[in-house]
N, C-alpha and C positions, 0 to 999 in steps of 0.2 A: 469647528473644522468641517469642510464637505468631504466627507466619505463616498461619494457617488465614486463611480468609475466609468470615463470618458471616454469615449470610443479611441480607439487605437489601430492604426495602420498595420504594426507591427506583424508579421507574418509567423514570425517565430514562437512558440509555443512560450519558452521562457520570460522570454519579455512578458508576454501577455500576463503571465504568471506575476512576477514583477508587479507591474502595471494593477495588481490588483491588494498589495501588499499596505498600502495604507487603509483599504475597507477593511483590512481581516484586521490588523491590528485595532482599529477602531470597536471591530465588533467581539474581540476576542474573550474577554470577560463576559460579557451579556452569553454569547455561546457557550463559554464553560458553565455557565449558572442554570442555561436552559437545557444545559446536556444534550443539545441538539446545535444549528447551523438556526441564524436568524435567516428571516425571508429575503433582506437586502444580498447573502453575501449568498444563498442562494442565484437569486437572480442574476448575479453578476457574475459567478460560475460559469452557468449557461450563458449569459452574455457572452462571456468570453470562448466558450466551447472548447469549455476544460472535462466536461464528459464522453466526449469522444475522440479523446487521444489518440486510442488504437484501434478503435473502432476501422473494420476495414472500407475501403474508399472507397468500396462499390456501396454501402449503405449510407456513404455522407462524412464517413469517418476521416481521421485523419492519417493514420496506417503511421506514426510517428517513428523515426531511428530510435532505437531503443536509449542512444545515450543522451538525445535530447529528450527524452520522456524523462531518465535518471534527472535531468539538470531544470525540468518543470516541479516535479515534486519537491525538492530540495527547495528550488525557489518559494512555493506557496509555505512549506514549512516552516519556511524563514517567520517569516509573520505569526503561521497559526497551524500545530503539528495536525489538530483534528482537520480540519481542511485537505492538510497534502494527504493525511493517514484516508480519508474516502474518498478523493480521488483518486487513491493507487488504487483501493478497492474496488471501486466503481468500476474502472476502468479497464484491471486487468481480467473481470468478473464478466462484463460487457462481451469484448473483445475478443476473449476464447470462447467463447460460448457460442457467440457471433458464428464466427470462423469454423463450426460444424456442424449450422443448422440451416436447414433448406432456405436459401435466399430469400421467399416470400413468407418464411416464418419470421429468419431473422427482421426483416423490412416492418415487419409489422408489430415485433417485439421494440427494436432498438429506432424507427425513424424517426423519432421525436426528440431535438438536440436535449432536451430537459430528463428522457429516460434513460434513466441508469437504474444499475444493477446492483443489490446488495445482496450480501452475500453469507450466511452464518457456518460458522465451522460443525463438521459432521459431528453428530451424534451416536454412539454405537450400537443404540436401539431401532434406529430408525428401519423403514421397511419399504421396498417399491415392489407391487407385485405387477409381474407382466402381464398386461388384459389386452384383447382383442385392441388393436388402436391406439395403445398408450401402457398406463400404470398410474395403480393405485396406488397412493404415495401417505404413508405416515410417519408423527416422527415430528421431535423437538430439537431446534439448533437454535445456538446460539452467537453472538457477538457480529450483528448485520449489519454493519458499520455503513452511516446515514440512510438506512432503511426508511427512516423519517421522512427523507426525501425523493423517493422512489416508487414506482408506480409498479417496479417489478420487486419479487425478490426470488433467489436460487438455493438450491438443497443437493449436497450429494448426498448419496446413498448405494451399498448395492443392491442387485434387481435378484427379486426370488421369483420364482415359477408357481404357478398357484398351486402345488403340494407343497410348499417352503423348498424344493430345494433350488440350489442356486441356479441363477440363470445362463450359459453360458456362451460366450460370442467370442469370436474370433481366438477360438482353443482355450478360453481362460472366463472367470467371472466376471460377469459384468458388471458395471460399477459405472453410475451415471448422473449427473449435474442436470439437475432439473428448474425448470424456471415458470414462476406462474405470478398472477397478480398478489398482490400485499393485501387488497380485501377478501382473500381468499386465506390468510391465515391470521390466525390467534396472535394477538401479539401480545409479551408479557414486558410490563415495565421497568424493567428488573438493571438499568444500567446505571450503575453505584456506583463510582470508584474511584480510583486514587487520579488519576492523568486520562487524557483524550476524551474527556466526557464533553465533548461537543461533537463528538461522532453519531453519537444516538444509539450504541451498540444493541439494541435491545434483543433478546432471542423470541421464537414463535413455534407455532405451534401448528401442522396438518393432522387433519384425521379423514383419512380415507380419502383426499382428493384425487381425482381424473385429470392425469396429465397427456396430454398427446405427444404421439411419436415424433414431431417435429419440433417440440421443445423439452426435450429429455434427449439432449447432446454425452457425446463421451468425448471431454473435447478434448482431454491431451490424448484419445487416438489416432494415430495416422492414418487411421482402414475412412475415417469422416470428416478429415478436414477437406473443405470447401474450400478455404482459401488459401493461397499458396503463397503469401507474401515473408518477410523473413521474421516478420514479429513473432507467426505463427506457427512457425518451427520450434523454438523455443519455447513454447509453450506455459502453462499458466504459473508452477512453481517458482522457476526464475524468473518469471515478471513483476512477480509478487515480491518477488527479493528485492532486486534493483530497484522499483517503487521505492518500498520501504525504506532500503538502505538510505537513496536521497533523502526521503522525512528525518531520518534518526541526523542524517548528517545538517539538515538544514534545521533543524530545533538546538545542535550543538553548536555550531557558526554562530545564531544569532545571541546563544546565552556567554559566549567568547567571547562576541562582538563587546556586546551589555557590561561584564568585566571590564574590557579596557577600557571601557570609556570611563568606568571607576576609578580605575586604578589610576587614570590620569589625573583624577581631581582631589584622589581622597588620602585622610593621611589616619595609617592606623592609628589605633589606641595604644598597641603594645611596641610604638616605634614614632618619636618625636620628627623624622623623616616622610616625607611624601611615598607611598606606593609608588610612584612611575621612579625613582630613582635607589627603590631597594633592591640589588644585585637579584636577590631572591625570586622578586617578583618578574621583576627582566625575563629570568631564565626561566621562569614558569611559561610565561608568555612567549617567548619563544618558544619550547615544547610543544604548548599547542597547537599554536599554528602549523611546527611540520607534522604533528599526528591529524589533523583534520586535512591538509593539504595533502598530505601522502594516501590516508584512507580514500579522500575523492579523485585521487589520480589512477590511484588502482582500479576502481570501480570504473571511473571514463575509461583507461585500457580495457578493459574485463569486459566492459559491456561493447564496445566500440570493434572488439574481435571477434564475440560471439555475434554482433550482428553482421558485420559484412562474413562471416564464414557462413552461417545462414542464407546470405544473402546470392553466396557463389554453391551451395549446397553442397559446404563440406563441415558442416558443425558437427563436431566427435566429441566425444565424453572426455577428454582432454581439456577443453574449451570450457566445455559447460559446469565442468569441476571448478575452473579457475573462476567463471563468473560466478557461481558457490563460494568460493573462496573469499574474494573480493566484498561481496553483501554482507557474508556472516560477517569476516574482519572489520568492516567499517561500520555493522550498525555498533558493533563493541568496541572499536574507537571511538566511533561521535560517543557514546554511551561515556564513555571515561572521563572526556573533557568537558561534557556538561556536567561531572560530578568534582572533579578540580575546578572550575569556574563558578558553580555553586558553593561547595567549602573557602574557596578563598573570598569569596564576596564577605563574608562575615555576619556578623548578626542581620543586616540588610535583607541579605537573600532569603532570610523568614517571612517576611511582610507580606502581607498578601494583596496590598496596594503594589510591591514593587514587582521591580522588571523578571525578578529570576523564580520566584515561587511555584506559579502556574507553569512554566515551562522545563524545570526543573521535574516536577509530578508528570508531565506529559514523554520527558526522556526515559522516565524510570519505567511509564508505560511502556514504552516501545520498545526497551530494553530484553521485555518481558516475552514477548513473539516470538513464535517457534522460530521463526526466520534467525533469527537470534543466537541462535542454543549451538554452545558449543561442540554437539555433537558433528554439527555441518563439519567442524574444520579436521574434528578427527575421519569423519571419510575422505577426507582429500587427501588427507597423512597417507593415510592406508593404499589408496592407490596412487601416490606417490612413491611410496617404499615397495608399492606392489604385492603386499598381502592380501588385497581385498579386487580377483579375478569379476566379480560380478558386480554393475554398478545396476541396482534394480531401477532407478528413478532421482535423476537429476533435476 
């Protein structure tokens, strides 16, 4: 089979995405084995210039509508969930970071279609102290999802004053996303686990590095964005959502897909009748498809009103609730139907030559992400019924 991918006209991100869905499948075993991204599908990433999504278009980027960004990830996850899961990351990681650092910093971080940004969740040891010029930055994060492949990687932290106490800017503590080269920290090889292990999550490690002031962004502040486009209103939590959401729903689609086409050839054990004409299975199979087609219709609304409301700069916590809404509810749909399409598959769906095993462990992954956690939908209750006057951070 030629796994190569062919240069393509195509302008639209999705397609391209598409268009790259026979190499991820080709490579997708060899990836989960190397717990990293082989070099072909690499290349063809950038090829296709699936790292700078959001990046904004004054540094080359593509400044993407947020609902075709949703409908790129979804697409690569179709094939291969580690893939779409570091591109949301990459990307969303990139691109607000971008968007509040002095243009000739950003230009010099981000101008290389091939650098992107990984990115490890905070640590609550970590330490930035404010020096002359910058901060002194130490401190262990973890889960850098394709740091492997990255020239940068980023840290938050908040910032203390060189007596420890906190630092304070604009009335409140500071608290700042930092970004430096990958040969500049420890890395520990430490990514074991059950699904997504073609991302490379590995955590790292600073001690006492010298960050400059112009790459030590606060970038969901409003007092330092730079760019004024509607991605970047919205800011880096919901971007992270909507990514993901896509992954979780296009790892669910394809383990759906993989199902019916079973069901149409196979006849169980415990029923002398074909699958495609057991009542039973019918109505399974219809179920799914309106729980996956409903969770990505809501997600396309949700995201498709938070951005043009952005876009006319009337995005209210109203909106940003509801694309809340939308992510959390759809990565726990797709979540559901990849675990019905898994159990019904039958003893098959064990194999670790077949279709559903590895993708199976990869939905359970994703399931797993704060983006995920039911607590999202109970804040939306709450300020739905109106008990919860304060919405700190959407």
């Amino acid at each position: 089979m030629d796994t190569r991918v062919q240069p393509t006209a195509a302008i639209n991100p999705s397609e391209r995405a598409r268009a790259l869905q026979p190499l991820l499948d080709a490579h997708g075993a060899e990836m989960d084995r190397r717990r990293e991204l082989t070099p072909e599908v690499v290349e063809a990433l950038v090829g296709q210039d699936m790292l700078r999504l959001l990046l904004p278009k004054s540094l080359g980027g593509q400044e993407l509508h947020l609902l075709e960004y949703a409908k790129t990830t979804e697409a690569l996850a179709w094939a291969d969930a580690s893939v779409g899961w570091f591109i949301n990351q990459s990307n969303v990681s990139s691109a607000t970071s971008a968007a509040a650092m002095p243009h000739e910093a950003a230009a010099a971080v981000f101008g290389d279609p091939r650098d992107g940004l990984a990115w490890g969740a905070r640590h609550s040891k970590s330490k930035a102290i404010r020096v002359e010029g910058g901060y002194r930055l130490s401190g262990t994060w973890s889960f850098a999802s394709g740091g492997r492949h990255t020239r940068w990687l980023g840290a938050h932290s908040a910032v203390q004053n060189p007596d420890g106490t906190p630092h304070i800017r604009y009335g409140k503590p500071d608290d700042r996303s930092f970004v430096f080269l990958r040969k500049d920290a420890k890395i520990t090889d430490d990514w074991y686990v059950l699904g997504l292990r073609g991302t490379g999550s590995d955590s790292y490690t600073l001690e006492d590095l010298f960050v400059p002031d112009d790459r030590a962004p606060a970038r969901d502040a409003m007092e330092e964005r730079r760019e004024s486009g509607p991605i970047y209103t919205i800011m880096s939590t919901l971007l992270y959502a909507t990514g993901f959401c896509g992954v979780t729903l296009g790892v669910a689609r394809r383990m759906f897909e993989t199902y019916v086409e079973l069901a149409r050839a196979k006849h169980s054990r415990a029923s002398p009748n074909a699958m495609a004409i057991n009542n039973a299975v019918q109505r399974e199979v219809g179920l799914m498809e309106a729980r996956l087609s409903a969770a990505r219709a809501f997600l396309h609304e949700a995201a498709g009103q938070a951005y043009e409301a952005a876009a006319a700069g009337k995005l209210d916590v109203d909106l940003r609730l509801r694309l809340r809404l939308a992510t959390t509810h759809g990565m726990n749909e797709a979540t559901d139907v990849a675990i019905a399409a898994y159990r019904s598959a039958g003893t098959i769906a064990i194999m670790n030559a077949g279709p559903f095993e590895r993708r199976f462990r990869d939905a359970m992954s994703c399931s797993q992400h704060l983006q995920a956690m039911l607590p999202h939908i109970e804040m939306v209750g709450r300020h739905i019924i109106g008990t919860d006057n304060v919405i700190q951070h959407v």
